[in-house]
C-alpha positions in Angstrom: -0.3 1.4 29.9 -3.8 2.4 28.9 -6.0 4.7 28.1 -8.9 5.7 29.6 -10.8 2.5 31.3 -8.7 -0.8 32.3 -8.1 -2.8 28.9 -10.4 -5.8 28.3 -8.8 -8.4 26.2 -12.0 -10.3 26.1 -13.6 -7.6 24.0 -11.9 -8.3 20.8 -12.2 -11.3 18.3 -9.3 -10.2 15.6 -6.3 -8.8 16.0 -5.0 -6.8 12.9 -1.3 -6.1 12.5 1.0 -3.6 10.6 3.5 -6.0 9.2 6.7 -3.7 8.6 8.0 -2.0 11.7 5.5 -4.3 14.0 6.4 -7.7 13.2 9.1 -7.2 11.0 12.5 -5.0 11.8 12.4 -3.1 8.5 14.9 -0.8 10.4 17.4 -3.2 10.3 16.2 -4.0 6.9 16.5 -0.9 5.3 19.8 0.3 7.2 21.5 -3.2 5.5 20.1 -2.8 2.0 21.1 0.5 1.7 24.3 0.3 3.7 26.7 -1.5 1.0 25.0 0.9 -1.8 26.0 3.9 0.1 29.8 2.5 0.8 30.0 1.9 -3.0 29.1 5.7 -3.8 31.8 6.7 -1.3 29.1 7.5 1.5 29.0 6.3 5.0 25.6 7.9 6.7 24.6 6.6 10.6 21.6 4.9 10.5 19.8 7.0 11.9 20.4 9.4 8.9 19.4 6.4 6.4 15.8 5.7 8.7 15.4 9.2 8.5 16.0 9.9 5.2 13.4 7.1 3.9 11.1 8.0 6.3 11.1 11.5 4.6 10.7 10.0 1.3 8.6 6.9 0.9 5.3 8.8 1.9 5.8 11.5 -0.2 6.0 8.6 -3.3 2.9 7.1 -2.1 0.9 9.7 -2.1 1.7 11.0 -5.3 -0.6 8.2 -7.2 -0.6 4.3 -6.7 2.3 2.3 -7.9 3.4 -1.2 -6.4 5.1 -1.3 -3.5 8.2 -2.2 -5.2 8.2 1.0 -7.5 7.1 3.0 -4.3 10.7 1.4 -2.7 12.5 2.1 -5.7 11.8 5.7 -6.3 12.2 5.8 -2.5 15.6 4.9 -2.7 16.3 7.3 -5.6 14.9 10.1 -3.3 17.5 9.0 0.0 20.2 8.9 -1.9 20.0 12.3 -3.2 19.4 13.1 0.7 22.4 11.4 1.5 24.3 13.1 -1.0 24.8 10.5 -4.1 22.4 9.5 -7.0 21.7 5.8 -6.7 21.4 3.7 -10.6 18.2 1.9 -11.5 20.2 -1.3 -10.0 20.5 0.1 -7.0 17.2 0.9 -6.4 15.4 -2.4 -7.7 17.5 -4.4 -5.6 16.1 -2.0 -2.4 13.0 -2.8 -3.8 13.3 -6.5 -3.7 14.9 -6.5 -0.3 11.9 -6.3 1.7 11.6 -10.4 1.5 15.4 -10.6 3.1 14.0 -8.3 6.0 13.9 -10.3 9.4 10.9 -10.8 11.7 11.9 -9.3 15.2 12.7 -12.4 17.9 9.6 -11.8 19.4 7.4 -12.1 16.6 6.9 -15.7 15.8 6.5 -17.1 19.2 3.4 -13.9 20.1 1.8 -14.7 17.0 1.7 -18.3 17.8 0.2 -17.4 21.4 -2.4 -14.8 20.0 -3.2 -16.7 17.1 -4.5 -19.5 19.8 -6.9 -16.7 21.0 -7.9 -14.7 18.3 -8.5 -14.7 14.2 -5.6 -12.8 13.0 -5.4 -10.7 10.2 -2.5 -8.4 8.3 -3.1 -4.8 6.9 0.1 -4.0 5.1 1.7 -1.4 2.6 3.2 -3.9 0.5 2.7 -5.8 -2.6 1.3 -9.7 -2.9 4.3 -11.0 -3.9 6.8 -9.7 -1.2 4.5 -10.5 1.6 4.8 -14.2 0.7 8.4 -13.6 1.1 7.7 -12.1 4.6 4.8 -14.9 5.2 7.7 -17.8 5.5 9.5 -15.3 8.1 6.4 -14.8 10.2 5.2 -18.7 9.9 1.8 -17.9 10.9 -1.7 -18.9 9.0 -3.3 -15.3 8.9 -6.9 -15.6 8.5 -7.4 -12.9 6.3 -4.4 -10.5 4.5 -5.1 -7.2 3.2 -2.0 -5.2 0.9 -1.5 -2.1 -0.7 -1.7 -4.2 -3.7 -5.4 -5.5 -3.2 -7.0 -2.1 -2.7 -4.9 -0.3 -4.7 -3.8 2.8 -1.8 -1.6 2.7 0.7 -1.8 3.8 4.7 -2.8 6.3 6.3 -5.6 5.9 3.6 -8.4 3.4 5.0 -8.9 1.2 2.2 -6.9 -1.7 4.4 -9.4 -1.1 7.0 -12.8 -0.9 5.3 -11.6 -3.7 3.1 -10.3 -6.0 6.3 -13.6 -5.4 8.1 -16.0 -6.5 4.8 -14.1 -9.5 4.6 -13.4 -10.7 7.8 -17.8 -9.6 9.0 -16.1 -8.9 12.4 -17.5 -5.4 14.0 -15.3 -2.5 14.9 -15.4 -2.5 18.3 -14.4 -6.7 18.3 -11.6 -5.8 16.3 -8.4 -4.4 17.9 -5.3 -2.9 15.6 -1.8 -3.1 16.4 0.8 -1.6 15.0 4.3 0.4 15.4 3.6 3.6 13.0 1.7 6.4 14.5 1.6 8.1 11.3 0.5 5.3 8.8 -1.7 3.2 11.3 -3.1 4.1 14.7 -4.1 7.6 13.4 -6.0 6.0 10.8 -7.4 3.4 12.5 -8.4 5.3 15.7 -10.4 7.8 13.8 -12.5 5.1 12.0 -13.1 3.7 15.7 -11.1 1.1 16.4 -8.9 0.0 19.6 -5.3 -0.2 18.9 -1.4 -0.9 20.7 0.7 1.0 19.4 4.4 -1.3 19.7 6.6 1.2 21.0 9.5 -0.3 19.7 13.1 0.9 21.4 14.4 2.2 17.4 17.9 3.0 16.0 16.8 6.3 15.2 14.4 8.0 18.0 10.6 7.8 17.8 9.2 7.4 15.1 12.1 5.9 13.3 11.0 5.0 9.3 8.1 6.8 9.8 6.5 10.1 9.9 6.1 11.7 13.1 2.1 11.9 13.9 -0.4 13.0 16.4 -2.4 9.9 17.7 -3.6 8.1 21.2 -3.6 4.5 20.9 -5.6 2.8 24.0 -2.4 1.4 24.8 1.4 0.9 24.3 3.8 -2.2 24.4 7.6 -2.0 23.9 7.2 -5.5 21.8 5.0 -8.5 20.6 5.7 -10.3 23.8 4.4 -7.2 25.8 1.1 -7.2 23.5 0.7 -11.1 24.6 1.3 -9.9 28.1 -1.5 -7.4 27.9 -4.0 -9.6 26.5 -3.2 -12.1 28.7 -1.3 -15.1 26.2 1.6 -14.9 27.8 
C-alpha cells in the first residue's frame, strides 16, 4: 500500500535499512537471550512481556547520554529484569549484551538483499556498535556500500546523526534515497521529517505492533509485511 501518488521505484538510487527488527529478528533474539536468565531467577514471563519490557527500557538508556551499544543492552537488561520482577547480575546482563551477534537474519532477508542489492547501492543505519554489526554482517552476507552505527556518530535513533551522516558519505540526494525499516518510533519518524521516502516492514510480531519498540506516530509512503514484499514493490522480485 502507498501513500499519496503510485510508488516509483525508479526514483531512488539507495536503499537504507534499519538492521535490528528489519533484517534481523531481534524479537526472537531478545526473547532467547533473556529466556534461560529469567528460568534461572525462577521467572517465566510470555514474550510478549519480555519484548515489552525492553521496549520500555532500552530508549530510556539511550537517551540518557551516549554509551556503546553493548552498555546501552546491558543496563537494558538490568532495567527488564527489575520489570519482570528479578534483579539480573553483571553476568547476566553482559552476556545480553553480547548476544546481539547470535541474533538471526529473518528467512527473507538474505535472498531480498541479494535482489535489491542488483538494483540499488545499499547502505545500513543502525543503533549498534562496530563490532557487533560484523557479527550480524556474516548473517546478512551482503556487501553494504556504506554502514553507518551508533558507534560512528556517537547518538543513537530517533536522533538524525545516521541520516545526515549516511547522506555526506554516500553524495546521494534525499529524494534518490529511500529508508526502510520496521520501527516507527526509531526510524520512519525520523527519517520522514528530514524528507525522505520510506517502507515501513510491518512485520507480523510476537508481541502486537510495535513489538521492541516504542509506539510512535508516523506515515511511511508505504508498508510491506517483509523483505520479500519490499522486492515485490520495487519490482526485484
Amino acid at each position: 500500500m502507498t501513500r499519496d501518488a503510485p510508488f516509483d521505484p525508479d526514483r531512488f538510487e539507495l536503499l537504507t535499512f534499519d538492521c535490528y527488527g528489519t533484517l534481523v529478528d531481534w524479537e526472537t533474539g531478545i526473547i532467547e537471550a533473556a529466556a534461560p536468565v529469567c528460568t534461572a531467577h525462577g521467572r517465566s514471563p510470555s514474550a510478549a512481556a519480555v519484548l515489552a519490557a525492553f521496549a520500555d527500557a532500552e530508549h530510556v538508556v539511550q537517551a540518557r547520554r551516549y554509551r556503546t551499544y553493548r552498555e546501552v543492552l546491558a543496563l537494558t537488561f538490568g532495567r527488564m529484569g527489575e520489570a519482570l520482577g528479578f534483579r539480573p547480575t553483571d553476568t547476566d546482563c553482559d552476556a545480553f549484551a553480547a548476544s546481539v551477534g547470535d541474533w538471526p537474519a529473518f528467512p527473507d532477508t538474505v535472498e531480498a538483499l541479494h535482489r535489491l542489492g542488483a538494483r540499488y547501492k545499499l547502505g545500513i543505519v543502525s543503533n549498534v556498535d562496530d563490532d557487533l554489526f560484523a557479527k550480524t554482517r556474516k548473517r546478512l552476507d551482503t556487501d553494504f556500500d556504506w554502514v553507518v552505527t551508533a558507534q560512528q556518530v556517537g547518538s543513537y535513533k530517533p536522533a538524525t546523526a545516521h541520516f545526515e551522516e549516511m547522506a555526506m558519505r554516500s553524495r546521494i540526494p534525499r529524494d534518490r534515497t529511500l529508508h526502510v525499516a520496521q520501527s516507527l518510533f526509531h526510524d520512519i519518524a525520523p527519517a520522514s521529517s528530514l524528507g525522505y521516502a520510506t517502507v515501513h516492514v510491518n512485520r507480523p510480531g510476537l508481541a502486537g505492533a510495535g513489538g521492541a519498540t516504542p509506539p510512535a506516530e508516523a506515515r511511511p509512503d508505504a508498508v510491506t509485511a517483509d523483505m520479500a514484499g519490499l522486492a515485490r514493490l520495487l519490482g526485484v522480485s
